[in-house]
C-alpha positions in Angstrom: 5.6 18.0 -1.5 3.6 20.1 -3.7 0.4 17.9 -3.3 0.8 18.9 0.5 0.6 14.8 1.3 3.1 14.8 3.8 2.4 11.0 5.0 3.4 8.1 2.9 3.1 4.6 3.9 4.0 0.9 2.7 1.1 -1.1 3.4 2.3 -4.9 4.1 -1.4 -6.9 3.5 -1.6 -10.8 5.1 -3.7 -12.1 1.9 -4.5 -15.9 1.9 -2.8 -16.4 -2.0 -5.9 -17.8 -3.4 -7.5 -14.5 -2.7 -4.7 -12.5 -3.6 -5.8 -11.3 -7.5 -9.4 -10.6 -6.0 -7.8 -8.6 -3.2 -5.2 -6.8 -5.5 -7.6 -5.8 -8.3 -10.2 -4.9 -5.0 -7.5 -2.9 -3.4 -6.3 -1.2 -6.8 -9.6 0.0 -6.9 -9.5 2.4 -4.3 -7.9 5.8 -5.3 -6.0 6.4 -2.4 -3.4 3.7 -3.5 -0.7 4.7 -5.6 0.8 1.4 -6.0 -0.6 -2.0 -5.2 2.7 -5.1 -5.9 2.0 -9.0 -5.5 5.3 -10.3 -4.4 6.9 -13.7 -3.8 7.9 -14.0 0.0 10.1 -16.3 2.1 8.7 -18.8 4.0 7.0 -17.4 7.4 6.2 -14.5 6.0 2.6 -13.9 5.4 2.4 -10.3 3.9 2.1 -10.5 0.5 0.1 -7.5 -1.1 2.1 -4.0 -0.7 0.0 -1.1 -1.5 1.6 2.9 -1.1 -0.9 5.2 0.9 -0.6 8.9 0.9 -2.2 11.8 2.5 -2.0 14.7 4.3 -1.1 13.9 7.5 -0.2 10.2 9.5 -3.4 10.1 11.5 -5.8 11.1 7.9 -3.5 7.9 6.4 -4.0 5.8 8.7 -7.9 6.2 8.9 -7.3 5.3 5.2 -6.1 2.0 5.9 -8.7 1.3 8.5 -11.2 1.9 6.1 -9.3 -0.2 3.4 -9.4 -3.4 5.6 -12.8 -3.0 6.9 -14.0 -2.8 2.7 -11.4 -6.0 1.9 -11.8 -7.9 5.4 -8.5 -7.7 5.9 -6.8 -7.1 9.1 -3.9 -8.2 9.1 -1.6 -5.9 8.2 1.6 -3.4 8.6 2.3 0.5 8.2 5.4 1.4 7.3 5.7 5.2 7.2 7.9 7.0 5.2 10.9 8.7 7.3 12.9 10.3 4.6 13.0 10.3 0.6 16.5 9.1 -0.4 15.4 9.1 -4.6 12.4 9.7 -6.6 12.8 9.7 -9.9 11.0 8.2 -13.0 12.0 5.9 -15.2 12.4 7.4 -18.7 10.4 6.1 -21.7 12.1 4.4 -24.4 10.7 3.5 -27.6 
């Protein structure tokens, strides 16, 4: 990890879906995330934005997301931490 982040983390959002293309261009906004994915989800299931987190260390990350849902109001949410990277690649550009 040459940027020296060594904690990743999924970040499962509970966004009502009327505020969800507020919330996602909101949350885009914030440099910390990577990666910020509307998704379709199964009935029961209320998280619906997934953002990617990264930083230094677990505790520094999570104090990211704290700050994140006191700026967007929202609090419910998950932290999925990454345990090990299986693949990383990118995807090559074709013209």
């Amino acid at each position: 990890r040459a940027l020296g982040y060594t904690a990743n983390a999924l970040v499962l959002w509970a966004v009502p879906e009327e505020q969800v293309e507020e919330m996602g261009r909101l949350m885009a906004s914030f440099p910390e995330i990577t990666h910020c994915y509307h998704r379709q989800v199964p009935p029961g299931w209320s998280y619906n934005l997934f953002t990617m987190i990264h930083a230094p260390n677990r505790d520094l990350c999570m104090e990211k997301i704290r700050r994140i849902a006191r700026k967007t109001g929202i609090d419910d949410y998950q932290v999925l931490f990454s345990t090990h990277e299986c693949k990383k690649t990118s995807i090559p550009c074709e013209l």
